[in-house]
VMD Tcl script that builds the backbone (N, CA, C; Angstrom):
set m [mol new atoms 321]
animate dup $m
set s [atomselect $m all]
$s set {name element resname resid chain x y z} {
  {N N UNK 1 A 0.842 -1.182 0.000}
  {CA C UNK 1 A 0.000 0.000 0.000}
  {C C UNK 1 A 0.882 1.240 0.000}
  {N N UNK 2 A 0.750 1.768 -0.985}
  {CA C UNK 2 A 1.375 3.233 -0.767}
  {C C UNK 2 A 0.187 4.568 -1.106}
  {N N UNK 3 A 1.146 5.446 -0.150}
  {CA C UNK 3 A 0.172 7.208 0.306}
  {C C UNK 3 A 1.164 8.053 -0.393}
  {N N UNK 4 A 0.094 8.633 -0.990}
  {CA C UNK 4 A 0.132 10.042 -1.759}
  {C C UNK 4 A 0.576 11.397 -0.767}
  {N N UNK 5 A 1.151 11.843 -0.895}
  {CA C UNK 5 A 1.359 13.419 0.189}
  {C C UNK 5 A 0.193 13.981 -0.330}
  {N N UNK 6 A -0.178 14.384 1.149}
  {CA C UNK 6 A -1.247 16.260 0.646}
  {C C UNK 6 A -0.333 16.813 0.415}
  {N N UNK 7 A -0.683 17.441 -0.269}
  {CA C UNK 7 A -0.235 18.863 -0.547}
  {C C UNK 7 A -1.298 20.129 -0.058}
  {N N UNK 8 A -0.729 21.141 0.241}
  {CA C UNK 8 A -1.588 22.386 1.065}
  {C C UNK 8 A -0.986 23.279 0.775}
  {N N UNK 9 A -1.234 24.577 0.049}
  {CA C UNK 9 A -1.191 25.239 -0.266}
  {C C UNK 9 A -1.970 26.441 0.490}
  {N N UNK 10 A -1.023 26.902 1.165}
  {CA C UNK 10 A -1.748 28.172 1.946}
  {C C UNK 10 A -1.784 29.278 1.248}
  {N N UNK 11 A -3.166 29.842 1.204}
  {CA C UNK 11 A -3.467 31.478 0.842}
  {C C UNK 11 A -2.587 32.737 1.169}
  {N N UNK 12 A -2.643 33.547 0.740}
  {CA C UNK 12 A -1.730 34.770 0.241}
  {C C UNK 12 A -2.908 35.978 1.569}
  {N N UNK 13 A -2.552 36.418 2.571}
  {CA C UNK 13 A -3.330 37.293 2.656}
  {C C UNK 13 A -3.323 38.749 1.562}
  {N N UNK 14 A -4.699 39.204 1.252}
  {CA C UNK 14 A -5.057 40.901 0.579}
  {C C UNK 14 A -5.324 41.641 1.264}
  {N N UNK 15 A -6.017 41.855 2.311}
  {CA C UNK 15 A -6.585 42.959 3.138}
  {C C UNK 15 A -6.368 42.633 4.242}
  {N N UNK 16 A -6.418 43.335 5.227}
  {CA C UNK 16 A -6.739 43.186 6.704}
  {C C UNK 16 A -7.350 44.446 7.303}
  {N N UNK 17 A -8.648 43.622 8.109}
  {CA C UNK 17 A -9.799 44.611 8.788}
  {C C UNK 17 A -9.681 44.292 10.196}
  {N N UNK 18 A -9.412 45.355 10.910}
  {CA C UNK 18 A -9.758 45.256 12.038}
  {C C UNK 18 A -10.935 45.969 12.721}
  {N N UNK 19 A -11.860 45.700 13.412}
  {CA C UNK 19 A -13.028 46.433 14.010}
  {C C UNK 19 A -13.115 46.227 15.979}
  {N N UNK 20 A -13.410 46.644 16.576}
  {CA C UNK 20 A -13.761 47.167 18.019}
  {C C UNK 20 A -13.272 45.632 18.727}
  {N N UNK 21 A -13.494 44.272 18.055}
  {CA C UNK 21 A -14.088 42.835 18.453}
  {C C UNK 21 A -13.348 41.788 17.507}
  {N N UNK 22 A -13.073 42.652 16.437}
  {CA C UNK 22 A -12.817 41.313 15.339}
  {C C UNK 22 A -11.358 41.503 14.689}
  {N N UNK 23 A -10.666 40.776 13.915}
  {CA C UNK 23 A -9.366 40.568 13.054}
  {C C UNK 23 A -9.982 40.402 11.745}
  {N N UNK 24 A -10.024 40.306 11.173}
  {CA C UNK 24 A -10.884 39.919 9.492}
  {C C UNK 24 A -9.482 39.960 8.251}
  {N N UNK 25 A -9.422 38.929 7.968}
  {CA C UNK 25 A -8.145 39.176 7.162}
  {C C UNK 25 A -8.610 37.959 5.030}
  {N N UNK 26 A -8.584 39.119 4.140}
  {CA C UNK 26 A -9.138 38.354 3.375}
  {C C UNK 26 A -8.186 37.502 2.523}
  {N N UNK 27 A -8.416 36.440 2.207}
  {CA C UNK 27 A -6.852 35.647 1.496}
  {C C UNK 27 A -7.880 35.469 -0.079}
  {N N UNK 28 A -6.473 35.423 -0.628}
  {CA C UNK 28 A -5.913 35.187 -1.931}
  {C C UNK 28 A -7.327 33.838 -2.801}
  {N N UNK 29 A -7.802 33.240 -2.404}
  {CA C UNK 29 A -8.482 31.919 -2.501}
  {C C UNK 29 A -10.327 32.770 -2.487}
  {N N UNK 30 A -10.311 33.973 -2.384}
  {CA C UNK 30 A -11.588 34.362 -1.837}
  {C C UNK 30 A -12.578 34.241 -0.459}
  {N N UNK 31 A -11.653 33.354 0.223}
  {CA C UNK 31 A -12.233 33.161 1.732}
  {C C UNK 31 A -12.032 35.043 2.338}
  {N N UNK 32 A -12.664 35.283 3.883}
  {CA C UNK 32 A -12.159 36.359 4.781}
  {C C UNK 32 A -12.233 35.238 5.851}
  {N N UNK 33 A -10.989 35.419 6.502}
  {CA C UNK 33 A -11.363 34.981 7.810}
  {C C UNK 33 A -11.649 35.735 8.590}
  {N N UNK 34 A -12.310 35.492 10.201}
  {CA C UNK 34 A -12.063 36.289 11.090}
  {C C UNK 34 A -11.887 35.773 12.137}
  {N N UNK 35 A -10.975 36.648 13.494}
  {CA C UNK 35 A -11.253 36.059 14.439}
  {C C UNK 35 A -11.946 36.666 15.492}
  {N N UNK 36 A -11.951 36.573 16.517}
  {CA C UNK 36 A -11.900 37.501 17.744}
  {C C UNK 36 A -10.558 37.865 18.294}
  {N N UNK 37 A -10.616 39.249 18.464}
  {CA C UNK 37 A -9.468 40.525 18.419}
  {C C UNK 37 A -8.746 39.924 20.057}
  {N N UNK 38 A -9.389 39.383 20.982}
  {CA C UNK 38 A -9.424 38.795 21.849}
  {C C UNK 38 A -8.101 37.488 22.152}
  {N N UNK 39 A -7.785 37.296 20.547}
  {CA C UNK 39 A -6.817 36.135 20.339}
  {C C UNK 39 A -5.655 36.681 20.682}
  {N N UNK 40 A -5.247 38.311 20.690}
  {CA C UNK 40 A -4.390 38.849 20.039}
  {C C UNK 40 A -4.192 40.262 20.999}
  {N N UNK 41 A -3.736 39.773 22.325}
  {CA C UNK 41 A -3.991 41.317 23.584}
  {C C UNK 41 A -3.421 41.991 23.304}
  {N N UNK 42 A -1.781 41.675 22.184}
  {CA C UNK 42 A -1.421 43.421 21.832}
  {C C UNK 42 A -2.175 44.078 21.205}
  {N N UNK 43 A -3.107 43.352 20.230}
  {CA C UNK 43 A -4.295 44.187 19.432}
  {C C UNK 43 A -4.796 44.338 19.972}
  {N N UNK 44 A -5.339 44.186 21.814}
  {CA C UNK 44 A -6.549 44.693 21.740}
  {C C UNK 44 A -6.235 45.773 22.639}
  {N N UNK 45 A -4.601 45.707 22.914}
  {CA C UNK 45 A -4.679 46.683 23.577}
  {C C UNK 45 A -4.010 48.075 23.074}
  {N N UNK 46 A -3.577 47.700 22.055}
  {CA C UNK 46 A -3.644 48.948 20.781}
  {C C UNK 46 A -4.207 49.973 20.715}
  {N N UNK 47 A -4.015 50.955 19.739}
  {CA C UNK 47 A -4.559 52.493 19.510}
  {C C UNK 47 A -5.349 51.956 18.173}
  {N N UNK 48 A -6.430 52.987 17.601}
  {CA C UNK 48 A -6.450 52.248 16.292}
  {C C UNK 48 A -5.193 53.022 15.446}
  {N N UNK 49 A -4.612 53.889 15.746}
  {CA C UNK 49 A -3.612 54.354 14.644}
  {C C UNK 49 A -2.468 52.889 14.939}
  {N N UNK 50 A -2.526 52.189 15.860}
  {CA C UNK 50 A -1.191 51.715 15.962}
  {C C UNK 50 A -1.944 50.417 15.334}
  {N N UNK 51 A -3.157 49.886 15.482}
  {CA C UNK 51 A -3.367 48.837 14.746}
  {C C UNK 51 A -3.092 48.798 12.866}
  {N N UNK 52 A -3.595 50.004 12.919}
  {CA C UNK 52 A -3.771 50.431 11.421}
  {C C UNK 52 A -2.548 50.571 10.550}
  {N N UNK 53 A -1.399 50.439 11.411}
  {CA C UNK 53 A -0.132 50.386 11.449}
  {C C UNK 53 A 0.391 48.988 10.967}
  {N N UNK 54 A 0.366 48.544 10.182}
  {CA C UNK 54 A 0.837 47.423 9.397}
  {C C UNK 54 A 1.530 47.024 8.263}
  {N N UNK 55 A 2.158 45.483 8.525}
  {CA C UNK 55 A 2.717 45.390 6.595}
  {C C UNK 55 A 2.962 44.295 6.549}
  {N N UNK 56 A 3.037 43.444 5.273}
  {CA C UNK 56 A 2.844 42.502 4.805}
  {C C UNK 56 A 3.731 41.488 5.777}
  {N N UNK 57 A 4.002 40.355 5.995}
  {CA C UNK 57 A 5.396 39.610 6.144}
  {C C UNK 57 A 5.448 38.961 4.683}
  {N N UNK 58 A 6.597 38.778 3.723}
  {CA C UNK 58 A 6.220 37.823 2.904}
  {C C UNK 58 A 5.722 38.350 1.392}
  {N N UNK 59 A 5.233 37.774 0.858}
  {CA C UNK 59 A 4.281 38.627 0.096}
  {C C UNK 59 A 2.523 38.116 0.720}
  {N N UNK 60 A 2.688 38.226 1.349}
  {CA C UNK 60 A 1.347 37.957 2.366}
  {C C UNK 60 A 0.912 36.703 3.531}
  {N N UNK 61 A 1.896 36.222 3.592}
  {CA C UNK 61 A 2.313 34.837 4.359}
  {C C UNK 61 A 1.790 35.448 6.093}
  {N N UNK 62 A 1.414 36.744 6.039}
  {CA C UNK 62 A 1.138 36.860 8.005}
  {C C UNK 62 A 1.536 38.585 7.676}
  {N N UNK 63 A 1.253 38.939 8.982}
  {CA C UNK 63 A 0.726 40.385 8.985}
  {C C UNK 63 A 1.802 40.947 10.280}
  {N N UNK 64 A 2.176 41.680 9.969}
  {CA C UNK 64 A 3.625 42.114 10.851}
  {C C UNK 64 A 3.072 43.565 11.614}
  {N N UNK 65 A 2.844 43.940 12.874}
  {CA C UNK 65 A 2.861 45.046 13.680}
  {C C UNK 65 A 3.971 45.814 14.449}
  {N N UNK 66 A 5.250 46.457 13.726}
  {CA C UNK 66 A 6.057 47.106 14.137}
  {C C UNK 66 A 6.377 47.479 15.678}
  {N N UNK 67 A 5.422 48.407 15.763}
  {CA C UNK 67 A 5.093 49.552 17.007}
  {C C UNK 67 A 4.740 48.106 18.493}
  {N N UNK 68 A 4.270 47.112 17.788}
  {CA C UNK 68 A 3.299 46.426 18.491}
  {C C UNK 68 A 4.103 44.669 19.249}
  {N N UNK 69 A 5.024 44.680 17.903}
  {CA C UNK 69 A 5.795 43.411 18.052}
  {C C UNK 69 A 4.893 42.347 17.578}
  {N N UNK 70 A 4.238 42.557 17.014}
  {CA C UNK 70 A 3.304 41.205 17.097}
  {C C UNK 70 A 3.354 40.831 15.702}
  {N N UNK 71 A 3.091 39.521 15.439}
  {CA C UNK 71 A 3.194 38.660 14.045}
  {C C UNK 71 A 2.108 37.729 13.872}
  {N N UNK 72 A 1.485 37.475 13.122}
  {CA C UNK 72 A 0.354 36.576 12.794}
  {C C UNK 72 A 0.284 35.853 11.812}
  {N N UNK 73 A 0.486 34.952 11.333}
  {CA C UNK 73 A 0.922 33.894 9.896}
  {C C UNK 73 A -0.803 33.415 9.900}
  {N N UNK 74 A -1.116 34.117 8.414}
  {CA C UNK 74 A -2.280 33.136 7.752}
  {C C UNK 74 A -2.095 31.554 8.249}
  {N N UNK 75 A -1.281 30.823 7.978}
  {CA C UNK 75 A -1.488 29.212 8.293}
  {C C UNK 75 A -2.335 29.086 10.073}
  {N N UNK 76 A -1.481 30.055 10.869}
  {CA C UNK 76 A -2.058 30.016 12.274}
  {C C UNK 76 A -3.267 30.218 12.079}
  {N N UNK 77 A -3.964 31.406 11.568}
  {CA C UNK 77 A -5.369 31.773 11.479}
  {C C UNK 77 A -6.385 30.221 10.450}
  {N N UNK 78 A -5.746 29.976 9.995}
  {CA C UNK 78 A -6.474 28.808 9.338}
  {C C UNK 78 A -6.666 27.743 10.066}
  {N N UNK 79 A -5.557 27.278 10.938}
  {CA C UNK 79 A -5.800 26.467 11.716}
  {C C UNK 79 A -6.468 26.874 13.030}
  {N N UNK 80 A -6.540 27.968 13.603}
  {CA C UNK 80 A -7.614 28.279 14.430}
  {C C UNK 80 A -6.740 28.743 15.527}
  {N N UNK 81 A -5.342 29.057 15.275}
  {CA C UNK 81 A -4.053 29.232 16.519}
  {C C UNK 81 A -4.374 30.998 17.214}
  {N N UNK 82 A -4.494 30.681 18.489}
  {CA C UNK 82 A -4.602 32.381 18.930}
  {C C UNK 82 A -2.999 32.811 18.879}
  {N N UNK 83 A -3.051 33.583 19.781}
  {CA C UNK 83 A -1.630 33.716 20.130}
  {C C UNK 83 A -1.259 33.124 21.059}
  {N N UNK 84 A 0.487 32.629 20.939}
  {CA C UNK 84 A 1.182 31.700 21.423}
  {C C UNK 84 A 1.752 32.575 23.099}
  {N N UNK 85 A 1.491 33.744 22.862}
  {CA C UNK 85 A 2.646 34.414 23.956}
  {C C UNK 85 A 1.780 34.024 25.463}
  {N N UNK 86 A 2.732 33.813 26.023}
  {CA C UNK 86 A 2.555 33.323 27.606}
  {C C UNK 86 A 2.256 34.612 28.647}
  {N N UNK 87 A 1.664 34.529 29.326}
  {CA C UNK 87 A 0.886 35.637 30.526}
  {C C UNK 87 A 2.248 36.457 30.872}
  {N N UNK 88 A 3.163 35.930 31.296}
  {CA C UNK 88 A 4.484 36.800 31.788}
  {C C UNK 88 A 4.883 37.373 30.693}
  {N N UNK 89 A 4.760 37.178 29.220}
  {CA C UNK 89 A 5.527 37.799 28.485}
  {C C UNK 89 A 4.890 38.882 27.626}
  {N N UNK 90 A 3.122 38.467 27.853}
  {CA C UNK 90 A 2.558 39.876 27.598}
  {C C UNK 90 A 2.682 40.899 28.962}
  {N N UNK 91 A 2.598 40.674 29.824}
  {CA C UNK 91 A 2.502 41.101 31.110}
  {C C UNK 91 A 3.935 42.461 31.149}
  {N N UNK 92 A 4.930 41.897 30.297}
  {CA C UNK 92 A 6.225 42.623 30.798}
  {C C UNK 92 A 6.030 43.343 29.393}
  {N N UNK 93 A 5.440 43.207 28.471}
  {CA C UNK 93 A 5.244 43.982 27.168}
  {C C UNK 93 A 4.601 45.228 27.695}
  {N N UNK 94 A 3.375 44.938 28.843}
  {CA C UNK 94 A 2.417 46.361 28.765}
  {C C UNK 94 A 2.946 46.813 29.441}
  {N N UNK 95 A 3.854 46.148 30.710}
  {CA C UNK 95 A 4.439 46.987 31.740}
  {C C UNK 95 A 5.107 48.553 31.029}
  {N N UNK 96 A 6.201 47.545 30.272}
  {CA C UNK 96 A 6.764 49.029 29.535}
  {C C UNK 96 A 5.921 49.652 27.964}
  {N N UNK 97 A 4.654 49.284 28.093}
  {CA C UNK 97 A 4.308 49.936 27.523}
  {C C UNK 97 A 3.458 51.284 27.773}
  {N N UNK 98 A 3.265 50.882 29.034}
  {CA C UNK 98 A 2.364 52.026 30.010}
  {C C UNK 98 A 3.205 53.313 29.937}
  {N N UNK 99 A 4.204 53.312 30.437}
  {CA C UNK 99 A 5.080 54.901 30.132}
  {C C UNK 99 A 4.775 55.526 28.993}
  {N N UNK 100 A 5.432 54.844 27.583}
  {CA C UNK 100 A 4.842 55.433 26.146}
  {C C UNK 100 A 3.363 56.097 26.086}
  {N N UNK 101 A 2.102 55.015 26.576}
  {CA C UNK 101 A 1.139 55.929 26.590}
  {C C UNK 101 A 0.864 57.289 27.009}
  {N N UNK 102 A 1.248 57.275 28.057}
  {CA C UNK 102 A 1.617 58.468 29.085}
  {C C UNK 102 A 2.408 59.435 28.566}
  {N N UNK 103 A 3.226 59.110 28.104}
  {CA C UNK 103 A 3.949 60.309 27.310}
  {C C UNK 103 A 3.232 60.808 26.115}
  {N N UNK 104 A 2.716 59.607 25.542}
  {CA C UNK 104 A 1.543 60.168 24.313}
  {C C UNK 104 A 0.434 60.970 24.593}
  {N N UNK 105 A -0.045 60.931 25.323}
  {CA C UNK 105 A -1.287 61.528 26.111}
  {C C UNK 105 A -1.197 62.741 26.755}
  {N N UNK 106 A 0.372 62.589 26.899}
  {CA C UNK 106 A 0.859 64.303 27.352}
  {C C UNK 106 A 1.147 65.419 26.091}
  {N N UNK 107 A 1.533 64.468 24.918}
  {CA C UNK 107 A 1.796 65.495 23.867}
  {C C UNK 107 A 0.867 66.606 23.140}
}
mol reanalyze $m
mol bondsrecalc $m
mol representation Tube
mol addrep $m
């Protein structure tokens, strides 16, 4: 008996929507996915200028947030992956991120 490989071919993300609750990201194949923004606490704890703040990884292989550190690969979103980061390591992200706000809020 012999097996054939799948083959899988992952989608290209085109757009990405973010709204108040959701991630919405549309791929290459005509699907949108979405998730809940909820997957993703640097997004939710974002500005919208800093969400809106984005760029490709790839030629669309995942969605890269500078300001934010954060990375998201279409394959994760297909398979249903939130984010991987552990409680201590968002935890020490907002710590120092709290100052920046503060200084923003003063300008």
């Amino acid at each position: 008996m012999s097996t054939s490989p799948i083959e899988i071919t992952i989608p290209f993300a085109q757009n990405v929507t973010i709204s108040a609750d959701t991630l919405s990201v549309e791929l290459s194949d005509g699907r949108t996915i979405s998730v809940p923004l909820t997957w993703f606490p640097r997004l939710v704890q974002a500005t919208a200028k800093e969400r809106k703040n984005w760029r490709w990884i790839g030629q669309g292989e995942g969605i890269h947030w500078e300001e934010l550190d954060e990375d998201i690969s279409v394959e994760n979103l297909l398979t249903g992956k939130p984010s991987g980061e552990s409680q201590a390591s968002f935890k020490k992200w907002l710590a120092k991120r709290a100052p920046r706000q503060i200084e923003r809020g003063n300008k």
